[in-house]
N, CA, C and O atoms as a GROMACS GRO file, in nm:
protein
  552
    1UNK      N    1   0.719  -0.540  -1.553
    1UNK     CA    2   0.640  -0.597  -1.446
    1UNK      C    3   0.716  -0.715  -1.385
    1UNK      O    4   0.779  -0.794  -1.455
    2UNK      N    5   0.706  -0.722  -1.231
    2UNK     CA    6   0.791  -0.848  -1.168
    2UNK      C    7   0.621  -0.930  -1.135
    2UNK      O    8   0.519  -0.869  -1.104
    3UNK      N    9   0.630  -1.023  -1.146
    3UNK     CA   10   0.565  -1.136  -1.060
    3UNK      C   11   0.617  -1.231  -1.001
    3UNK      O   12   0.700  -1.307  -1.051
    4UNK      N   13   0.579  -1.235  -0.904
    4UNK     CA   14   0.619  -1.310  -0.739
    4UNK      C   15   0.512  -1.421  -0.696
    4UNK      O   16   0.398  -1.413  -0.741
    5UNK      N   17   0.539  -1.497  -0.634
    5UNK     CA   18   0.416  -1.616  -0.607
    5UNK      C   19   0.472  -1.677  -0.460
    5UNK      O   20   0.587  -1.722  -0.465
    6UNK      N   21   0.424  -1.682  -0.369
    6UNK     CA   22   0.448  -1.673  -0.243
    6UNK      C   23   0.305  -1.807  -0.213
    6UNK      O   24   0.187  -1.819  -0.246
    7UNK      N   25   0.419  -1.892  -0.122
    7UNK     CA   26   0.322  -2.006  -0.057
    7UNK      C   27   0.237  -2.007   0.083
    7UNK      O   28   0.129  -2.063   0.098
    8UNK      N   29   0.324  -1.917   0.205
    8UNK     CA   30   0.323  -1.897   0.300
    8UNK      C   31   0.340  -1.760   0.311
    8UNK      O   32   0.418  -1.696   0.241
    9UNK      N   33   0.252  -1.701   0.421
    9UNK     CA   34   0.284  -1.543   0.509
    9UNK      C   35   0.470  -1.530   0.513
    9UNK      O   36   0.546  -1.442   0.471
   10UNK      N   37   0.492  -1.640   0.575
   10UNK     CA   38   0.680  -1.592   0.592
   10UNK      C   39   0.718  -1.568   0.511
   10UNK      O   40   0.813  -1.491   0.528
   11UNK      N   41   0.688  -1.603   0.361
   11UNK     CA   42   0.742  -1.528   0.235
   11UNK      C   43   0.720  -1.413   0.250
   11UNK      O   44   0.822  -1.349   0.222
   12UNK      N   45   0.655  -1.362   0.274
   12UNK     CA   46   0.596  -1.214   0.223
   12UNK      C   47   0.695  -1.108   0.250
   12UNK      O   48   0.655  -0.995   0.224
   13UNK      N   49   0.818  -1.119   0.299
   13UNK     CA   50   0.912  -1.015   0.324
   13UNK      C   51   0.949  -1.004   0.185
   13UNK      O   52   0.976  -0.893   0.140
   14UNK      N   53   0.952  -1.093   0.124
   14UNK     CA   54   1.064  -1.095   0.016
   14UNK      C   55   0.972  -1.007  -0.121
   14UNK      O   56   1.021  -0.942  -0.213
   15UNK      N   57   0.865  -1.026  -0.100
   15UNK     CA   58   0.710  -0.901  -0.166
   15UNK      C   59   0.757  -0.776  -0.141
   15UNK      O   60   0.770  -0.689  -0.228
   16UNK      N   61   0.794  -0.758   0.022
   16UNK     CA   62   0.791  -0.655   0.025
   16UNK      C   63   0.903  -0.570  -0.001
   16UNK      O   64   0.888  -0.455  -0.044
   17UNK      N   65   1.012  -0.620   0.022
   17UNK     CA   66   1.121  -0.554  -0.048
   17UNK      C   67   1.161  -0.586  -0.190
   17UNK      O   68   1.267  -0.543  -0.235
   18UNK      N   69   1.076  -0.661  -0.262
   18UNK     CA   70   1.080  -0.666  -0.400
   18UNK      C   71   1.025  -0.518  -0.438
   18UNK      O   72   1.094  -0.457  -0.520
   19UNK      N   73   0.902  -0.451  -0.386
   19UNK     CA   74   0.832  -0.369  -0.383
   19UNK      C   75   0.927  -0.218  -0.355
   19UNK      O   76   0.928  -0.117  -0.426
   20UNK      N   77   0.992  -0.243  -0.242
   20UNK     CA   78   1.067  -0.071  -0.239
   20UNK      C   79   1.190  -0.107  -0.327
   20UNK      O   80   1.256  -0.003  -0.328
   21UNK      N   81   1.247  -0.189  -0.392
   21UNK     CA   82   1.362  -0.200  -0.463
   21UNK      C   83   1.308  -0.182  -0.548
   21UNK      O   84   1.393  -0.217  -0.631
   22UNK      N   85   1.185  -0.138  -0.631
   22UNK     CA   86   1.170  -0.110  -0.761
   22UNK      C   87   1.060   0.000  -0.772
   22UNK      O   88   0.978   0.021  -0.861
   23UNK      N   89   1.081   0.062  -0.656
   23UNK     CA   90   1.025   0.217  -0.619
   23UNK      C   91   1.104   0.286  -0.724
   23UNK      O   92   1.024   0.301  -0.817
   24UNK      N   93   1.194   0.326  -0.750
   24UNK     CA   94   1.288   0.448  -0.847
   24UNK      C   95   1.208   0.533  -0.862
   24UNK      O   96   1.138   0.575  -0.955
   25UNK      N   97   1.235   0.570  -0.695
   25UNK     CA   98   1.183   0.692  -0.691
   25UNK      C   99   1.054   0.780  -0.659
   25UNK      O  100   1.028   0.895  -0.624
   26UNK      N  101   0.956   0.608  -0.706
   26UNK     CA  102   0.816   0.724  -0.702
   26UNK      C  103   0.753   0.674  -0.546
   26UNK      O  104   0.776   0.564  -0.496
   27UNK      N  105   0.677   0.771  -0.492
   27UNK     CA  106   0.627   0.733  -0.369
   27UNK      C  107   0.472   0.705  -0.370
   27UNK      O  108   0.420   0.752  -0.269
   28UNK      N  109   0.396   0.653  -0.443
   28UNK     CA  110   0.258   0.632  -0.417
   28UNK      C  111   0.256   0.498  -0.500
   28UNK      O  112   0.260   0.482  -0.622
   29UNK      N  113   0.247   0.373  -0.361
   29UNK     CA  114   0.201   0.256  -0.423
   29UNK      C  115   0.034   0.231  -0.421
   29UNK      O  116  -0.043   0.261  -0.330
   30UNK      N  117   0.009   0.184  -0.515
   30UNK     CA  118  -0.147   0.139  -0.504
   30UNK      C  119  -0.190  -0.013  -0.500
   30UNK      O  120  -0.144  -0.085  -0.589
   31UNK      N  121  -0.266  -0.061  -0.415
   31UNK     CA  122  -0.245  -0.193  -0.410
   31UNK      C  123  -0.415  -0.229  -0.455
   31UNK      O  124  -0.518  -0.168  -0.426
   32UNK      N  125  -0.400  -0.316  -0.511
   32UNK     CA  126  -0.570  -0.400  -0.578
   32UNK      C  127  -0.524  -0.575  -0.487
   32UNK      O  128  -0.429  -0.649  -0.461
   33UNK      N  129  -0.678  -0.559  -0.469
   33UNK     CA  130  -0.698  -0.740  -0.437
   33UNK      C  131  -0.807  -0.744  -0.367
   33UNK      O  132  -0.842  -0.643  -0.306
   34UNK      N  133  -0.896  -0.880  -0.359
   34UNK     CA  134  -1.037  -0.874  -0.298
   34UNK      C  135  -1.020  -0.881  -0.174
   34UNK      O  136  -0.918  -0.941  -0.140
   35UNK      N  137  -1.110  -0.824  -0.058
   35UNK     CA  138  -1.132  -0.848   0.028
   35UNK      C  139  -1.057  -0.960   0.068
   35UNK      O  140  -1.074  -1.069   0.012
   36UNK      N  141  -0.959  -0.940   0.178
   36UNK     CA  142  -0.886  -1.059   0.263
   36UNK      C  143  -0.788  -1.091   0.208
   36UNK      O  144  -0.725  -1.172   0.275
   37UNK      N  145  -0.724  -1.057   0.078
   37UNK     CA  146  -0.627  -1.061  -0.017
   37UNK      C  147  -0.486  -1.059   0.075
   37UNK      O  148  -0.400  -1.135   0.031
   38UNK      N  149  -0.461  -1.008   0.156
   38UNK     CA  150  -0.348  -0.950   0.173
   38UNK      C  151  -0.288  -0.821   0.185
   38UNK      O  152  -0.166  -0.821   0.200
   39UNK      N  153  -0.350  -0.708   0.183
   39UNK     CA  154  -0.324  -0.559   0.128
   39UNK      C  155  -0.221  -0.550   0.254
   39UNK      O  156  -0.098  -0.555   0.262
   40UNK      N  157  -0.356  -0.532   0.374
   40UNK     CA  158  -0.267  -0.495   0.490
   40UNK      C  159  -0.136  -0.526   0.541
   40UNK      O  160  -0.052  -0.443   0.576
   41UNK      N  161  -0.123  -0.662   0.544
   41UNK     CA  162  -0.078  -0.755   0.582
   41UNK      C  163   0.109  -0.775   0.517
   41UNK      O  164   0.214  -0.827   0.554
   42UNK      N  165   0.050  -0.687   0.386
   42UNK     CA  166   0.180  -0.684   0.284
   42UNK      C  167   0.223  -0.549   0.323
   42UNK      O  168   0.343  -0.524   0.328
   43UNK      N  169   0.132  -0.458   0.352
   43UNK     CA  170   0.150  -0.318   0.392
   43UNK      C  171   0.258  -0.299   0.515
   43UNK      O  172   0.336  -0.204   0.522
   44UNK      N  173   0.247  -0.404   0.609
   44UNK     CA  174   0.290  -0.437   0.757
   44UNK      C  175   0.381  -0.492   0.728
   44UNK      O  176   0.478  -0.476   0.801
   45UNK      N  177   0.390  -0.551   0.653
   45UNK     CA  178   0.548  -0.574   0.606
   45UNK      C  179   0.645  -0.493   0.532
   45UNK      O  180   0.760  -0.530   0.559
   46UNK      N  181   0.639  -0.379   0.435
   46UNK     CA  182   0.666  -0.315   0.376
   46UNK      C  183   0.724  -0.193   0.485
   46UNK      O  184   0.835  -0.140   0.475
   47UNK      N  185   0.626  -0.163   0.589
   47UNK     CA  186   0.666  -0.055   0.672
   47UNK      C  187   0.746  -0.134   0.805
   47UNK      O  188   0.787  -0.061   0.895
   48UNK      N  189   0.762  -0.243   0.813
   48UNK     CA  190   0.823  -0.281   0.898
   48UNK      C  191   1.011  -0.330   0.837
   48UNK      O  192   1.115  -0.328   0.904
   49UNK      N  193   0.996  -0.360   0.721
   49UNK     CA  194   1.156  -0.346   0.619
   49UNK      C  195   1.145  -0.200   0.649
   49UNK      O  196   1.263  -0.175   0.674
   50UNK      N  197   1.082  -0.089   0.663
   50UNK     CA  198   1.154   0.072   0.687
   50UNK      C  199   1.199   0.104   0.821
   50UNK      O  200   1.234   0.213   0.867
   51UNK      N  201   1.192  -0.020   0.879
   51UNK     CA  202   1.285   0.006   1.013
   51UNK      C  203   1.156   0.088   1.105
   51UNK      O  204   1.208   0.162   1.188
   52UNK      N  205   0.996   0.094   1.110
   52UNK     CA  206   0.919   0.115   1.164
   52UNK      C  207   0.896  -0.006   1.302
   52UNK      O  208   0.942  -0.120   1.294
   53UNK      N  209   0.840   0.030   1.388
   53UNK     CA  210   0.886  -0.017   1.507
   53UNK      C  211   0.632  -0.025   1.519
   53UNK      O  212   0.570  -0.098   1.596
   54UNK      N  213   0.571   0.069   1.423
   54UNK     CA  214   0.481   0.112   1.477
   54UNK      C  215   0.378  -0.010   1.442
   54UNK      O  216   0.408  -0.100   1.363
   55UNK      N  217   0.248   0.000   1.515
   55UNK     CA  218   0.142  -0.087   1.501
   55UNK      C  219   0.077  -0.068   1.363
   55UNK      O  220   0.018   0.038   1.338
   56UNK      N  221   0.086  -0.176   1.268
   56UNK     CA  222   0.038  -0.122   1.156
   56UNK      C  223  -0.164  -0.175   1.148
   56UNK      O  224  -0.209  -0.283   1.186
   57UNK      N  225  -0.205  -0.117   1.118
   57UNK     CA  226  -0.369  -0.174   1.148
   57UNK      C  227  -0.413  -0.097   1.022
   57UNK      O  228  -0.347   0.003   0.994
   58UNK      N  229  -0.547  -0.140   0.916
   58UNK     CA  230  -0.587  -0.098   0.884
   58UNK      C  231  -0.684   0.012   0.891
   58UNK      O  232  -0.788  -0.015   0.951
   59UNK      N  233  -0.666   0.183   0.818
   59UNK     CA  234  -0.700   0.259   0.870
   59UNK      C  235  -0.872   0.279   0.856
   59UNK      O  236  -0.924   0.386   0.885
   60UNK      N  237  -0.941   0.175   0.815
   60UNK     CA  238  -1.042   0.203   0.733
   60UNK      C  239  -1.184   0.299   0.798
   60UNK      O  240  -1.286   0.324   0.735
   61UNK      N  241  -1.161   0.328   0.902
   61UNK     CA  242  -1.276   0.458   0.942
   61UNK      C  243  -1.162   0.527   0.948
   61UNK      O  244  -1.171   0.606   0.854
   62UNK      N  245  -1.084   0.541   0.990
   62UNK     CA  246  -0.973   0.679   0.995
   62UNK      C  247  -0.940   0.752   0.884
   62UNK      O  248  -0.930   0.875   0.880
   63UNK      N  249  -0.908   0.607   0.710
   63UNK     CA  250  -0.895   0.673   0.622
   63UNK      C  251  -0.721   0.692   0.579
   63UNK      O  252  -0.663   0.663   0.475
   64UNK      N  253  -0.668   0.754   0.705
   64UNK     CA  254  -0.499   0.723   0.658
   64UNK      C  255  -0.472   0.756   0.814
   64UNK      O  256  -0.526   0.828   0.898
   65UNK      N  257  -0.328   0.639   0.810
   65UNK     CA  258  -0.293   0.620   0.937
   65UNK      C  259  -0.111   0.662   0.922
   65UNK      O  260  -0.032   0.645   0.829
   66UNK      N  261  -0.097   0.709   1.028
   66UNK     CA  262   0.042   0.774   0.988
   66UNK      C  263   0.147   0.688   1.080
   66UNK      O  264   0.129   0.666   1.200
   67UNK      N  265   0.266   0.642   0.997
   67UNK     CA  266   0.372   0.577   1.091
   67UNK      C  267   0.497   0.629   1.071
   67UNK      O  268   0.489   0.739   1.015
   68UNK      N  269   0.597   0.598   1.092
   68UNK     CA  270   0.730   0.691   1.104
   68UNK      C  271   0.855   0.580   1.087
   68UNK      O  272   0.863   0.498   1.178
   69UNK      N  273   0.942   0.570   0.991
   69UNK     CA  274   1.045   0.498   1.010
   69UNK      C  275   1.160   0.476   1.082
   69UNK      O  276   1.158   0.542   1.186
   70UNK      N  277   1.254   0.412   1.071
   70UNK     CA  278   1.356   0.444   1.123
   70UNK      C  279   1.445   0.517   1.126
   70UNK      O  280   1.553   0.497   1.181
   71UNK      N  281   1.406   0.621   1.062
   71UNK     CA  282   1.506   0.733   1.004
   71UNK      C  283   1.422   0.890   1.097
   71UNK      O  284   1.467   0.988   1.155
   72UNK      N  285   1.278   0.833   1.062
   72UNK     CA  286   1.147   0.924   1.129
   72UNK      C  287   1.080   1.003   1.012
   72UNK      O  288   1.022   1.111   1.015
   73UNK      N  289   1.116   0.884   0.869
   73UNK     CA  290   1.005   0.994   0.766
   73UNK      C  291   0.872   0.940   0.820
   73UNK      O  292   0.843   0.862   0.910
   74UNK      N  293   0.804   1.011   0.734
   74UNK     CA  294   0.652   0.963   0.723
   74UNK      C  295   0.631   0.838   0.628
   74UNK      O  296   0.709   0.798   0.542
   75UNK      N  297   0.520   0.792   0.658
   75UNK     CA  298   0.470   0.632   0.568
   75UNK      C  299   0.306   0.705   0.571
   75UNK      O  300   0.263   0.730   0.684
   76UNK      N  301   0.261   0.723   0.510
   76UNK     CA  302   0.100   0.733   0.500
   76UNK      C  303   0.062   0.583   0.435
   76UNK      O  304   0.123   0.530   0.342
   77UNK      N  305  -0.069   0.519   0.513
   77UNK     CA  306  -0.141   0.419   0.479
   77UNK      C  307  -0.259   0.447   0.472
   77UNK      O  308  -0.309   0.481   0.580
   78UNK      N  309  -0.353   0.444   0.348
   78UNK     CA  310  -0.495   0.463   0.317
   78UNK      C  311  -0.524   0.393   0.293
   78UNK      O  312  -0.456   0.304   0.242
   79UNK      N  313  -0.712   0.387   0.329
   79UNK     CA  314  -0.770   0.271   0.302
   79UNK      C  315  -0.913   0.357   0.259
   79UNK      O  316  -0.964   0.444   0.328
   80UNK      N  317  -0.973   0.300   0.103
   80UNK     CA  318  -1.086   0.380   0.032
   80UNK      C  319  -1.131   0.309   0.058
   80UNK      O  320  -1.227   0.354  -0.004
   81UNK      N  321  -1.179   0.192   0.111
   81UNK     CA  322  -1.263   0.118   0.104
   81UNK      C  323  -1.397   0.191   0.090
   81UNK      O  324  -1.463   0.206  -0.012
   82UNK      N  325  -1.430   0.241   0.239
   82UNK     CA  326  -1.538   0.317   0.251
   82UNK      C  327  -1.570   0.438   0.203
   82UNK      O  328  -1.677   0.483   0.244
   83UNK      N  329  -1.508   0.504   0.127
   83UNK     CA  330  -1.507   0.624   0.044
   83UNK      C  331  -1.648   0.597  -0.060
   83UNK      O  332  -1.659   0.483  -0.106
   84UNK      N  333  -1.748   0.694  -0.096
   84UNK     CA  334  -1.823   0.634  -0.162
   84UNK      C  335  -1.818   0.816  -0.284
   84UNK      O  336  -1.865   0.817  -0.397
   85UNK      N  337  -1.765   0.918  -0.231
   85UNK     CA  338  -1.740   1.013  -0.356
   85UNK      C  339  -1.601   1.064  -0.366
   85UNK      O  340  -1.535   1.049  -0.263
   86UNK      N  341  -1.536   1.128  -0.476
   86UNK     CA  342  -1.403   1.146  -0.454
   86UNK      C  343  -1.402   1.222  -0.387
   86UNK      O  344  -1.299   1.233  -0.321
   87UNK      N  345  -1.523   1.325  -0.363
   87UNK     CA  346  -1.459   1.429  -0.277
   87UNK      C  347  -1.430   1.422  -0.133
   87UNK      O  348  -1.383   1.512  -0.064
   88UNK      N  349  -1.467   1.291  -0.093
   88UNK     CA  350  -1.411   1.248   0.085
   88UNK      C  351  -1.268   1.231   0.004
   88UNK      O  352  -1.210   1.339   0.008
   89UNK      N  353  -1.218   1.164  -0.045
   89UNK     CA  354  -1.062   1.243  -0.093
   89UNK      C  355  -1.009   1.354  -0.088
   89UNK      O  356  -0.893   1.360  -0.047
   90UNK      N  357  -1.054   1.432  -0.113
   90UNK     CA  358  -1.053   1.629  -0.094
   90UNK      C  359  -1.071   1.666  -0.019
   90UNK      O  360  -1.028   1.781  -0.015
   91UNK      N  361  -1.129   1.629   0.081
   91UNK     CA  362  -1.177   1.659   0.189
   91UNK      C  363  -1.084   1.608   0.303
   91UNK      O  364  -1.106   1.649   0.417
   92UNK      N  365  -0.995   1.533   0.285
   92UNK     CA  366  -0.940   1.406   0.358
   92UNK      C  367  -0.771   1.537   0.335
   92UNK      O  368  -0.678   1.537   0.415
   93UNK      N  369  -0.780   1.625   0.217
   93UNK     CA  370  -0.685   1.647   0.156
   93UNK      C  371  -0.549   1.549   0.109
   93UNK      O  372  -0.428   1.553   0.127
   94UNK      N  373  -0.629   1.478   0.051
   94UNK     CA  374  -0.500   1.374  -0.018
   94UNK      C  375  -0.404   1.421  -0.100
   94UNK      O  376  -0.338   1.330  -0.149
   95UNK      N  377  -0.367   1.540  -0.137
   95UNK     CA  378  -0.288   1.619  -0.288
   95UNK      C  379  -0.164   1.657  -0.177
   95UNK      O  380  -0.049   1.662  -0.220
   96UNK      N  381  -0.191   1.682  -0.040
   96UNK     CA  382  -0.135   1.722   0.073
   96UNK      C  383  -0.002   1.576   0.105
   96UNK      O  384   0.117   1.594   0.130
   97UNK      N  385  -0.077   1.434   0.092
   97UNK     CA  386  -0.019   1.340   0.097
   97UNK      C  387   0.055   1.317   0.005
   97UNK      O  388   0.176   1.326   0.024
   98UNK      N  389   0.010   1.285  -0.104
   98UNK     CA  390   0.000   1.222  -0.237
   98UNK      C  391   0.162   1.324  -0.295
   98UNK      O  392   0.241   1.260  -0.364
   99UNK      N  393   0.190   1.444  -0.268
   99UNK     CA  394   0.279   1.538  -0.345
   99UNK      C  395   0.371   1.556  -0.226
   99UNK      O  396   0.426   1.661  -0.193
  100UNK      N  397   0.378   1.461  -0.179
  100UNK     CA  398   0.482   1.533  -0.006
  100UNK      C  399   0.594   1.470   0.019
  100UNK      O  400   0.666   1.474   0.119
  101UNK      N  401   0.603   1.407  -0.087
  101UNK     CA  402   0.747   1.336  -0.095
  101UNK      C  403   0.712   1.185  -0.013
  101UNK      O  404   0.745   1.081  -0.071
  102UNK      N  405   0.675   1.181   0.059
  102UNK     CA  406   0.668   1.070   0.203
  102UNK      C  407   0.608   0.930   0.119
  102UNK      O  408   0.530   0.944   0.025
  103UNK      N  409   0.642   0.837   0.151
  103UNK     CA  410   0.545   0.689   0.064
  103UNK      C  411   0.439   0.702   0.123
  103UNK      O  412   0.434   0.706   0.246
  104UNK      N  413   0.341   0.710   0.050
  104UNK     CA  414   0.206   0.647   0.061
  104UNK      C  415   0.165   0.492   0.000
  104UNK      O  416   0.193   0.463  -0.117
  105UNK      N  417   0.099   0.400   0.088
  105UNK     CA  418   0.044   0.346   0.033
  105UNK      C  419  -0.116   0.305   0.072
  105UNK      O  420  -0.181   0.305   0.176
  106UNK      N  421  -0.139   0.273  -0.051
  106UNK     CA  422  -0.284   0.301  -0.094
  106UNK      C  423  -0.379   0.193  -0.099
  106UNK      O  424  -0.381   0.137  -0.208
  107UNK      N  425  -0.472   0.140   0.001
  107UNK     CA  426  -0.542   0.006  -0.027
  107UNK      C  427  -0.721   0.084  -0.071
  107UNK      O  428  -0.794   0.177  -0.037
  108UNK      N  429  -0.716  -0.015  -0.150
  108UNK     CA  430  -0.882   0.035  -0.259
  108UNK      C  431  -0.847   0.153  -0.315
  108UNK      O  432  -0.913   0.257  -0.305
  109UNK      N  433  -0.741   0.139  -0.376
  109UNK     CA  434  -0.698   0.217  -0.483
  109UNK      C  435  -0.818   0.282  -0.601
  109UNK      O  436  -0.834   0.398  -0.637
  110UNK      N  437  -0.886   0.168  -0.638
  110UNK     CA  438  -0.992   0.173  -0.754
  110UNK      C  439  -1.077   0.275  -0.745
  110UNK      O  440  -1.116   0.340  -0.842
  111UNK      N  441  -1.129   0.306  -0.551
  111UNK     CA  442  -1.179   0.408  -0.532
  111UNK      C  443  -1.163   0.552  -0.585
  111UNK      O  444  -1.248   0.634  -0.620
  112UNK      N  445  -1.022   0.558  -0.580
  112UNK     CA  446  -0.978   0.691  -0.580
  112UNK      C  447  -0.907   0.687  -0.768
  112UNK      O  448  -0.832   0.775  -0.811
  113UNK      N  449  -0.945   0.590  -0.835
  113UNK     CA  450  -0.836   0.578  -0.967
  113UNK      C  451  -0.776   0.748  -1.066
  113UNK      O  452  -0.666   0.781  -1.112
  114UNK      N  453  -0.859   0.792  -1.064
  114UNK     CA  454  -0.869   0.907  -1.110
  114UNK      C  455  -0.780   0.996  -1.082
  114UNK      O  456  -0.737   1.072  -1.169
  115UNK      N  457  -0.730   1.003  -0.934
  115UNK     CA  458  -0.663   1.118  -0.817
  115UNK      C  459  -0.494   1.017  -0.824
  115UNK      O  460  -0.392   1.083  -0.808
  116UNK      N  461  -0.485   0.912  -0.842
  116UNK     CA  462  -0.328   0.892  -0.858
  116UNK      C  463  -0.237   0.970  -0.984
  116UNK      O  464  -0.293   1.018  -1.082
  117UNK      N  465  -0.166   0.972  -0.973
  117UNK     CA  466  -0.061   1.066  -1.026
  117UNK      C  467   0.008   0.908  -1.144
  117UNK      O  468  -0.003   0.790  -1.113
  118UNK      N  469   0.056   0.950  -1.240
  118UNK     CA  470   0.050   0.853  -1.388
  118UNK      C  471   0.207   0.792  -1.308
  118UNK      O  472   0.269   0.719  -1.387
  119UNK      N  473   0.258   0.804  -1.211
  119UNK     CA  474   0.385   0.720  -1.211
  119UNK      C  475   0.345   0.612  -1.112
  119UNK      O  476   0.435   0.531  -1.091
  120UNK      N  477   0.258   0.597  -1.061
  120UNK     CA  478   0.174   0.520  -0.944
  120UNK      C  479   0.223   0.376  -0.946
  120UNK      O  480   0.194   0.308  -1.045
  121UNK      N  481   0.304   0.316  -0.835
  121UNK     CA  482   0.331   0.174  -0.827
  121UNK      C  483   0.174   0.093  -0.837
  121UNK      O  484   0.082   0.131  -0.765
  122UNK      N  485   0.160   0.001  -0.915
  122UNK     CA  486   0.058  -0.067  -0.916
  122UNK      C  487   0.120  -0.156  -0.848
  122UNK      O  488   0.241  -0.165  -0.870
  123UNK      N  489   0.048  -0.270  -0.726
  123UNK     CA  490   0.056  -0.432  -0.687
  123UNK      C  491  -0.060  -0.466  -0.673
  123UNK      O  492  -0.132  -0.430  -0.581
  124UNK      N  493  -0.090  -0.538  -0.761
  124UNK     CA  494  -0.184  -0.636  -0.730
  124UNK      C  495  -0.194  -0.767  -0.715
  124UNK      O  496  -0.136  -0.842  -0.793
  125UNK      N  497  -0.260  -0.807  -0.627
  125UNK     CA  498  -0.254  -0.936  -0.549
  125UNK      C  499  -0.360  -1.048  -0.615
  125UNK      O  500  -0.474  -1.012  -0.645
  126UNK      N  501  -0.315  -1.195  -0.638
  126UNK     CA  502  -0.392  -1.315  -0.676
  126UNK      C  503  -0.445  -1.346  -0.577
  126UNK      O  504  -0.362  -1.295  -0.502
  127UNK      N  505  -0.545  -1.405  -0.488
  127UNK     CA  506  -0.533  -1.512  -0.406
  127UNK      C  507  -0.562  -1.612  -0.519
  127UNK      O  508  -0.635  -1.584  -0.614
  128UNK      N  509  -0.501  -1.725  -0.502
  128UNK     CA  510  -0.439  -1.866  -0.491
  128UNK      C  511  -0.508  -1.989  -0.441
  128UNK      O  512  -0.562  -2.083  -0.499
  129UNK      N  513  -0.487  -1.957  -0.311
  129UNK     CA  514  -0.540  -2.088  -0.230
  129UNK      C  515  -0.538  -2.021  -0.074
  129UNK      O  516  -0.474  -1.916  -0.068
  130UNK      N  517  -0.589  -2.059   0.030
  130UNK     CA  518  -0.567  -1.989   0.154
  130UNK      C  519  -0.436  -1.916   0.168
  130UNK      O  520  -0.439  -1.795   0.190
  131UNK      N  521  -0.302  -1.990   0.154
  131UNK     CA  522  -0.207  -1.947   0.182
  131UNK      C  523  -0.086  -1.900   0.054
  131UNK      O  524   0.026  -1.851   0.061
  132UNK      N  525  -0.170  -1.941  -0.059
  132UNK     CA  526  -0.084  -1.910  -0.188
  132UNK      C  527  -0.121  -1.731  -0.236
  132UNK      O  528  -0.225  -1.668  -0.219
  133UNK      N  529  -0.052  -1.708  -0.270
  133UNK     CA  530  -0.079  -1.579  -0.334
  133UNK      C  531   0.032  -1.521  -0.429
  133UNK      O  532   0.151  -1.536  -0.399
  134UNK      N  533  -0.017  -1.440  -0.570
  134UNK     CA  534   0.093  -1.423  -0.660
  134UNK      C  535   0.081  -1.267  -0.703
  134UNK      O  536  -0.021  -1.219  -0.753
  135UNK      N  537   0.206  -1.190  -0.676
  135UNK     CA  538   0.165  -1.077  -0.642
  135UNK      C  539   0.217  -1.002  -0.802
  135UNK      O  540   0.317  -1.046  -0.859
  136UNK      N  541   0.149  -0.905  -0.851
  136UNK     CA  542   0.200  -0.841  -0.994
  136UNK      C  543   0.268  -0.722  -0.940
  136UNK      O  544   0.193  -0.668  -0.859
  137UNK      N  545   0.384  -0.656  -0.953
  137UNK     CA  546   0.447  -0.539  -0.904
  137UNK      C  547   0.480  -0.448  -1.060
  137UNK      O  548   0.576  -0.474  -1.132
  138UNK      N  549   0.388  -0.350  -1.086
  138UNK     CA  550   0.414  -0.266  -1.173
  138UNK      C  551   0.514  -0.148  -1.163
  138UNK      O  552   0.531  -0.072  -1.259
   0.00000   0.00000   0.00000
């Protein structure tokens, strides 16, 4: 496990490529933290180090929002928030995402705990103080 502790938003690049430098390989990050934590925000940074050019917004009535790198893979971004059975997962066909090679990442992970696959990047986020935050990268 790395832990990171970040004072300011302008840190947060350095989260995020802490984060794909210790991908090896697997493509489904899952991110935990309360409400206002940071998910997105770290998410938008993460796809913007992939040389993505796209608007990153949280997908949370959409569910997963699709962006494209600089190369033109796929990035899938989900958000369970509002998910209230797994089977809006199934329905959503996540096994479609989740097995497709492409990074996914995953905010309200907890929702779906069951449906991640056992190599699953865990990050989870502290808040701190308004602007402190200390991030766990499994």
């Amino acid at each position: 496990m790395q832990t990171l502790t970040i004072n300011s938003q302008s840190e947060l690049r350095s989260v995020a490529d802490a984060i794909l430098q210790n991908l090896d390989g697997r493509t489904i990050v899952a991110f935990y933290g309360q409400m206002g934590a940071g998910k997105t925000t770290l998410i938008r940074e993460i796809v913007a180090l992939l040389g993505s050019t796209d608007v990153v917004t949280s997908p949370t009535f959409a569910l997963v929002n699709q962006y494209s790198t600089a190369e033109g893979e796929a990035i899938y971004h989900f958000d369970f928030y509002r998910i209230n059975r797994l089977e809006e997962a199934f329905d959503l066909g996540y096994e479609e995402y989740f097995y497709s090679g492409d990074l996914c990442l995953i905010e309200w992970s907890e929702k779906i705990g069951e449906l991640l696959p056992d190599d699953v990047m865990v990050v989870t986020i502290h808040v701190n103080s308004e602007n402190s935050r200390t991030f766990d990268i499994e």
